[in-house]
C-alpha positions as CSV (number, residue, x, y, z in Angstrom):
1,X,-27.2,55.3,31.6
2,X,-28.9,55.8,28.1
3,X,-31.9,53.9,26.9
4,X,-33.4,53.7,23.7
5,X,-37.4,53.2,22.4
6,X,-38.6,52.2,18.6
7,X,-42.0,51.4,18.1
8,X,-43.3,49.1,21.7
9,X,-39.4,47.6,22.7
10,X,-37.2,49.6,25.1
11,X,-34.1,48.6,26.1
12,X,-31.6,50.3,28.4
13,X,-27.4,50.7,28.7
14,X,-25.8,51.0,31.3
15,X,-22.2,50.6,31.0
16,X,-20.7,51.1,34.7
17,X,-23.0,49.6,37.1
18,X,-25.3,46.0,36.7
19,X,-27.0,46.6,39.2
20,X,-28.7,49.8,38.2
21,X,-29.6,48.3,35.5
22,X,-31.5,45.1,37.1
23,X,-33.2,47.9,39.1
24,X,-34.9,49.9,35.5
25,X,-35.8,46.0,35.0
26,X,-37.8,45.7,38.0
27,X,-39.1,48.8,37.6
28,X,-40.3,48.2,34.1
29,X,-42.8,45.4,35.0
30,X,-45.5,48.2,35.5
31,X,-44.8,49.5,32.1
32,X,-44.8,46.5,30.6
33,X,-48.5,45.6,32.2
34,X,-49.2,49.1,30.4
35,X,-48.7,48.2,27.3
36,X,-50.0,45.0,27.5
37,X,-53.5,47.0,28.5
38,X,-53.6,50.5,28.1
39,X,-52.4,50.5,24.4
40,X,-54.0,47.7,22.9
41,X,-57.6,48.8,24.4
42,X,-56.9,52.5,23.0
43,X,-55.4,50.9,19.6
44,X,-58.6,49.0,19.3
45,X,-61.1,51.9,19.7
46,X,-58.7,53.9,17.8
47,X,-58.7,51.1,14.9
48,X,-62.4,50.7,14.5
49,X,-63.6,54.1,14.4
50,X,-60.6,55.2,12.3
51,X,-61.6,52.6,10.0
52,X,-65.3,53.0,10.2
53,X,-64.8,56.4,9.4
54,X,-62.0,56.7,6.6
55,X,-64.1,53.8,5.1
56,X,-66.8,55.8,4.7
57,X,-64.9,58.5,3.2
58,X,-63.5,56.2,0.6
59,X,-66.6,55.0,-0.4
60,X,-68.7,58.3,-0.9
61,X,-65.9,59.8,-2.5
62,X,-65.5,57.1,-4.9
63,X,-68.7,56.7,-6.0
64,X,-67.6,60.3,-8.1
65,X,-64.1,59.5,-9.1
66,X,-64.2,61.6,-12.0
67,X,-66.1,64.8,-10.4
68,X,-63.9,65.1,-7.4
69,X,-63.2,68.6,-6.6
70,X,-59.5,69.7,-6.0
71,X,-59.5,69.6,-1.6
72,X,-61.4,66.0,-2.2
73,X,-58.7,64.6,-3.9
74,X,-56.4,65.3,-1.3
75,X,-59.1,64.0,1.0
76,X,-59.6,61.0,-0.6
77,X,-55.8,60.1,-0.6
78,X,-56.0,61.2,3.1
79,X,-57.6,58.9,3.7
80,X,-56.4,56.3,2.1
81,X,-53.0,57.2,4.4
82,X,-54.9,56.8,7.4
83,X,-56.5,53.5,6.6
84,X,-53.2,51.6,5.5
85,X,-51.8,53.5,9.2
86,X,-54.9,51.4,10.9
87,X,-54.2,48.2,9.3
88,X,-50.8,48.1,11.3
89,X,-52.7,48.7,14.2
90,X,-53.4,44.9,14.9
91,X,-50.1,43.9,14.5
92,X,-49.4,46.5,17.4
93,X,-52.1,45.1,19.6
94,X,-50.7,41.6,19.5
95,X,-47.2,42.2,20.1
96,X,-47.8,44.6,23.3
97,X,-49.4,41.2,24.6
98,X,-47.5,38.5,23.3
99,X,-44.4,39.6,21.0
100,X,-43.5,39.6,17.4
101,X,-45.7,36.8,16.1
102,X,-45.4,37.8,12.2
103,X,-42.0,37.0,11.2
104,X,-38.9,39.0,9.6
105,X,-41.0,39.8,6.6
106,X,-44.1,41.6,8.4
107,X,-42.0,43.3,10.4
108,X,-40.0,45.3,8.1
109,X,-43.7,45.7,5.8
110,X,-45.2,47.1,9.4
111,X,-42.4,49.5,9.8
112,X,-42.8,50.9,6.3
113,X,-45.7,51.0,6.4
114,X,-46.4,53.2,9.0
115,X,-43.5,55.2,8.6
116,X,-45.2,56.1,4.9
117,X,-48.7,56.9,6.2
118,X,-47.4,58.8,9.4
119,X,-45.4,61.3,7.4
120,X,-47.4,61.7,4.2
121,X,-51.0,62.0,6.0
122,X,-49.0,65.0,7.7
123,X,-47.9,66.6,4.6
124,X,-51.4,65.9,3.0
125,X,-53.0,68.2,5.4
126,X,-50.8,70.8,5.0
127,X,-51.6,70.6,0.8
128,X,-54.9,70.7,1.9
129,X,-54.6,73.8,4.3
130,X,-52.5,75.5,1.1
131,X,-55.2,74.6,-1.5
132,X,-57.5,77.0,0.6
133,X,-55.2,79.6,0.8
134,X,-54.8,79.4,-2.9
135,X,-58.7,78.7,-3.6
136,X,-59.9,81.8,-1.2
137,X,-57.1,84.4,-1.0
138,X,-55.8,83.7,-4.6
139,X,-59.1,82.5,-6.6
140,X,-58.3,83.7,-10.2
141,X,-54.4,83.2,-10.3
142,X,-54.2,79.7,-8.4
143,X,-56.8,78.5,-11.2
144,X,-53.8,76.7,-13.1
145,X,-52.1,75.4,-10.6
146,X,-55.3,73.6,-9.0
147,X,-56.3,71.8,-12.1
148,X,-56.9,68.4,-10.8
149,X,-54.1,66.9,-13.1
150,X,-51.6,68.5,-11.0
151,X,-53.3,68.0,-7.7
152,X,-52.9,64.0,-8.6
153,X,-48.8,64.9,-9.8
154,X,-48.5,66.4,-6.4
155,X,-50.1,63.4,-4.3
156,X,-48.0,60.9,-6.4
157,X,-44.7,63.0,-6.0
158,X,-45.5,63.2,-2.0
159,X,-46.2,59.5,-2.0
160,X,-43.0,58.7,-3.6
161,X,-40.9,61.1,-1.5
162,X,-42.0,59.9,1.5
163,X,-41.7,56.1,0.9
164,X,-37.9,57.1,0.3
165,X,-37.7,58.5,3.5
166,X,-39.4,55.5,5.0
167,X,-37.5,52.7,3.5
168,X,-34.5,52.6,6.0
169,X,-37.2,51.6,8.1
170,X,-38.0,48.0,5.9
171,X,-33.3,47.8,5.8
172,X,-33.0,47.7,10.1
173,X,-35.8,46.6,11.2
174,X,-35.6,42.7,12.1
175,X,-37.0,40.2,14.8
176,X,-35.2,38.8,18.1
177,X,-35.8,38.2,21.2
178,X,-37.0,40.9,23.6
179,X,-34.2,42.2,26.0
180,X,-36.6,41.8,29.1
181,X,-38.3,38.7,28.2
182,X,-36.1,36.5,26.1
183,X,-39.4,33.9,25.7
184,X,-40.9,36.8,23.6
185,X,-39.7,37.9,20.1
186,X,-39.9,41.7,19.6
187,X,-40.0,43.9,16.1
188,X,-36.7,46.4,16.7
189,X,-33.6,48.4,15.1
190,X,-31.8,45.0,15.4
191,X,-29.7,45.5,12.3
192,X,-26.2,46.9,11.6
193,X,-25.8,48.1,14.8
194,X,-24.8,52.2,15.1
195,X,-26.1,52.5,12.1
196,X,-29.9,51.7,13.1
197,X,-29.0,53.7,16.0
198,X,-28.5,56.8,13.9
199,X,-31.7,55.9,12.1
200,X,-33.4,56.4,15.2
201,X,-32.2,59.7,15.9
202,X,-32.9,60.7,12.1
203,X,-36.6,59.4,12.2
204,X,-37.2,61.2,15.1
205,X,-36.2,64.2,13.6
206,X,-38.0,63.4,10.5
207,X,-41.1,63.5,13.0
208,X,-41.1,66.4,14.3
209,X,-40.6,67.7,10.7
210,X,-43.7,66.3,10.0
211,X,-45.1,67.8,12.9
212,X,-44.0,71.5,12.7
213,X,-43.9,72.0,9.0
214,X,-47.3,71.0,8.4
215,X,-48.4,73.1,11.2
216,X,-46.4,76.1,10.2
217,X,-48.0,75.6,7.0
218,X,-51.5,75.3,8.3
219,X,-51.3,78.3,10.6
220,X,-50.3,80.6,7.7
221,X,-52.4,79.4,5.3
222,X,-55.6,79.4,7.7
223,X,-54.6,82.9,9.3
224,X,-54.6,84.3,5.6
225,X,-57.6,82.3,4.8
226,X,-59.3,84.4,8.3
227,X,-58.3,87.4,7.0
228,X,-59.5,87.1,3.6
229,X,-63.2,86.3,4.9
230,X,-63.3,88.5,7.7
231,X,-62.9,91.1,4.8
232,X,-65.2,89.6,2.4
233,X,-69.2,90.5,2.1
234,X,-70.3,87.2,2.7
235,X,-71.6,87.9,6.2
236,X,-73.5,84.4,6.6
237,X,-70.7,82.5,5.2
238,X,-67.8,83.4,6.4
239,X,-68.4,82.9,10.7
240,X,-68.4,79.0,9.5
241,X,-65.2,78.9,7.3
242,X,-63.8,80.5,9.9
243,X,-64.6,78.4,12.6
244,X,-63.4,75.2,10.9
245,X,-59.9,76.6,9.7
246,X,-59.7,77.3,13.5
247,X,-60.7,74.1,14.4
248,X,-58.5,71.9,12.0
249,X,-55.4,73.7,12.7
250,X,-56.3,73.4,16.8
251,X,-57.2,69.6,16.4
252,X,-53.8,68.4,14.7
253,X,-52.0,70.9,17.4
254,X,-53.0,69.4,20.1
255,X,-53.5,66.0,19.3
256,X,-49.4,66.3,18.1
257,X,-47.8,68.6,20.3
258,X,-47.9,66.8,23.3
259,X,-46.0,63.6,21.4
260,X,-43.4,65.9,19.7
261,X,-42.4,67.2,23.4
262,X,-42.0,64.9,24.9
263,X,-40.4,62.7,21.8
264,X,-38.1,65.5,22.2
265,X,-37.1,65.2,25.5
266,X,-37.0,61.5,25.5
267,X,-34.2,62.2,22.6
268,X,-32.5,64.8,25.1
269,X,-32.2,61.7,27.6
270,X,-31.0,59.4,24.9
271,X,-28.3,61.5,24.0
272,X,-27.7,62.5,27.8
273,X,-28.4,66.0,27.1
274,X,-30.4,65.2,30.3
275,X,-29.2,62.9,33.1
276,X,-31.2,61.3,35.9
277,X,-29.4,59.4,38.4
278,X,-32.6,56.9,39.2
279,X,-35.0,55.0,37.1
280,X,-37.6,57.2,38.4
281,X,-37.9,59.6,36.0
282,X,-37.2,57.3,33.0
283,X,-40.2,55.5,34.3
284,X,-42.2,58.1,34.2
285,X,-41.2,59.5,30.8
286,X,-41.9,55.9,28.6
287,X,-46.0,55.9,29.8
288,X,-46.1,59.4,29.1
289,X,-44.7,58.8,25.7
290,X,-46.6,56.1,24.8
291,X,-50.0,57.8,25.9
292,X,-49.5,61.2,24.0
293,X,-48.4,59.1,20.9
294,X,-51.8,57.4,21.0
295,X,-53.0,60.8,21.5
296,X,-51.5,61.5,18.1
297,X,-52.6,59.1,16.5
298,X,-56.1,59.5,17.1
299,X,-56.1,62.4,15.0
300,X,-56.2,59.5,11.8
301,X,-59.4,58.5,13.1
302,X,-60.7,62.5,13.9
303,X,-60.0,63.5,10.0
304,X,-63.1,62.2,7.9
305,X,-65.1,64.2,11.4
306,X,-62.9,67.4,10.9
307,X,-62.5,67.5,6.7
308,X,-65.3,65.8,5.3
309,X,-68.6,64.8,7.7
310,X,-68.9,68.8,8.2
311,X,-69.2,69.5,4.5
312,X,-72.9,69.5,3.2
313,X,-72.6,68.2,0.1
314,X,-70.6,64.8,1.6
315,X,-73.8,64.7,4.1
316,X,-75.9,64.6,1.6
317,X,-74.3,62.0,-0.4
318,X,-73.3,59.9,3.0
319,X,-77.2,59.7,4.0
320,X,-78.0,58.5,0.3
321,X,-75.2,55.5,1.0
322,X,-76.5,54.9,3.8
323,X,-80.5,54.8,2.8
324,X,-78.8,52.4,-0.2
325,X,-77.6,50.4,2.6
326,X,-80.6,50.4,4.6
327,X,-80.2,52.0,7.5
328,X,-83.6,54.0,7.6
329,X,-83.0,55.2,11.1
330,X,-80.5,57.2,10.2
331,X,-81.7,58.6,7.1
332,X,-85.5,59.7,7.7
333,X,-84.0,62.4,10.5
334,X,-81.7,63.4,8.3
335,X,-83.8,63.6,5.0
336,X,-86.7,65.5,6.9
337,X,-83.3,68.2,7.3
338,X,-82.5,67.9,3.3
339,X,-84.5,71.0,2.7
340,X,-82.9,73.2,4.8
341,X,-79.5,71.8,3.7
342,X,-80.6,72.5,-0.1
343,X,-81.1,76.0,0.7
344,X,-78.3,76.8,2.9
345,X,-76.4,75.1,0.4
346,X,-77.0,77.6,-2.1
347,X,-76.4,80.4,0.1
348,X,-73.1,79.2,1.4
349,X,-71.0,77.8,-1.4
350,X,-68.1,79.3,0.7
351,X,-68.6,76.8,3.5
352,X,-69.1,73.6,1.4
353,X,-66.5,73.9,-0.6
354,X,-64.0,75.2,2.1
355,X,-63.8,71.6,2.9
């Protein structure tokens, strides 16, 4: 018996015994009512803060287009990622609880979509982790090479590497009818057969590049980053930069470790690397898989928290938009508190502009 999962559709083989397979049927009707209310709940909450947030973001970090600093031009296309991720997040929702209503079109758009965002908001934090190893440990040679020219050639180039890698998405990706519930349509690898299969096998792989890469990145670059300040004079700065290198490479761990294991063993099953002779275990594994990916996913909506709302200087200007916007309960708190920001500002130009 070997099943296979894209996306919210699961469908399972068995090629010597029907009646096994009625059984994984039956059996399925729990995690069916999961993801007709677990997911789209989570994908909802998930959705508006994610947007609320990343919104924000965009908006204070447009407003100085042509003074952005090097890290906030990463940000800002950070962010960007994560937003056009959430957009997809609707289509999601619906099609948990009533199928593919979009057509062919939408479909292979959704797939690309977040196939792009997914893989190049994971690179973009590891540019981002390597611009602070380059800004702190290598200040006067890694002047050139952070001119903000070249940090927009480097998003661009990203961008366009990663929508290659996401295209086969768009080519196998079509709409029929759900294997379970033929009244419902379902998004899947319908297409060209083995092929789509092996597509499958490749984008998982491709995801736990994105996962480990990134992170191996990360770790270095924050660990020399550590280093480097642990060793510097700046006593008052420094316990701060290094509690939020700490924190961003712990965040993306373990919001996408838990996925990438257990992608990794759902591949194993695929591939009958591992065997089970009931649907037991199979059961099990698919809720498991689904939960950990929301899990991982939730780090789209933690990033404008973790990389920007920390930063003075971006609380500053997010209270101003704000008190523009008139919300005065939020800014006469926060402007009574502008004062001490000013000053700790100038005394720990380290910590603003580690972020």
């Amino acid at each position: 018996m070997a099943e296979t999962d894209v996306g919210n559709s699961t469908y399972i083989y068995d090629n010597t015994n029907d009646t096994a397979f009625q059984t994984c049927d039956d059996e399925g009707a729990a995690l069916r009512t999961f993801h007709a209310i677990f997911q789209p709940v989570l994908y909802i909450l998930i959705f508006l803060l994610g947007v609320a947030g990343n919104g924000l973001m965009v908006t204070v970090l447009l407003r100085r287009w042509r003074r952005l600093r090097v890290t906030e031009i990463y940000l800002l296309h950070l962010a960007v990622a994560d937003l056009m991720l959430l957009f997809t997040f609707p289509f999601d929702v619906v099609e948990n609880i009533a199928g593919w209503l979009f057509g062919e079109f939408l479909c292979k758009v959704t797939g690309l979509v977040q196939n792009l965002n997914l893989h190049c908001g994971s690179f973009l934090l590891a540019c981002i982790g390597f611009d602070r190893y380059l800004a702190i440990v290598h200040a006067i040679p890694s002047m050139q090479s952070r001119r903000p020219r070249i940090v927009h050639l480097t998003c661009i180039t990203l961008w366009l590497v990663c929508l290659g890698l996401s295209i086969p998405n768009a080519v196998f990706l079509s709409v029929r009818a759900d294997a379970r519930q033929t009244s419902l349509l379902s998004c899947f690898y319908h297409n060209y057969g083995i092929y789509a299969n092996n597509w499958v096998l490749t984008n998982t792989v491709l995801d736990h590049v994105c996962f480990f890469l990134p992170l191996a990145v990360m770790t270095y670059c924050y660990t020399a980053v550590v280093v480097t300040l642990c060793n510097s004079q700046k006593r008052q700065t420094k316990q701060g930069a290094i509690r939020l290198a700490l924190l961003l490479t712990l965040v993306f761990f373990f919001c996408w470790l838990p996925y990438n294991v257990t992608l990794l063993i759902k591949t194993m099953v695929d591939m009958d690397v591992i065997s089970y002779e009931t649907c037991e275990p199979y059961v099990r594994l698919q809720p498991t898989v689904d939960v950990t990916k929301s899990l991982g996913l939730s780090h789209c909506c933690l990033n404008p928290f973790l990389y920007a709302f920390v930063g003075v200087r971006f609380r500053n200007e997010l209270i101003q938009l704000l008190c523009k916007l008139g919300c005065s309960p939020v800014c006469l708190p926060s402007i009574r508190g502008q004062g001490h920001s000013r000053l700790s500002t100038s005394t720990s130009t380290s910590t603003s502009t580690f972020i």
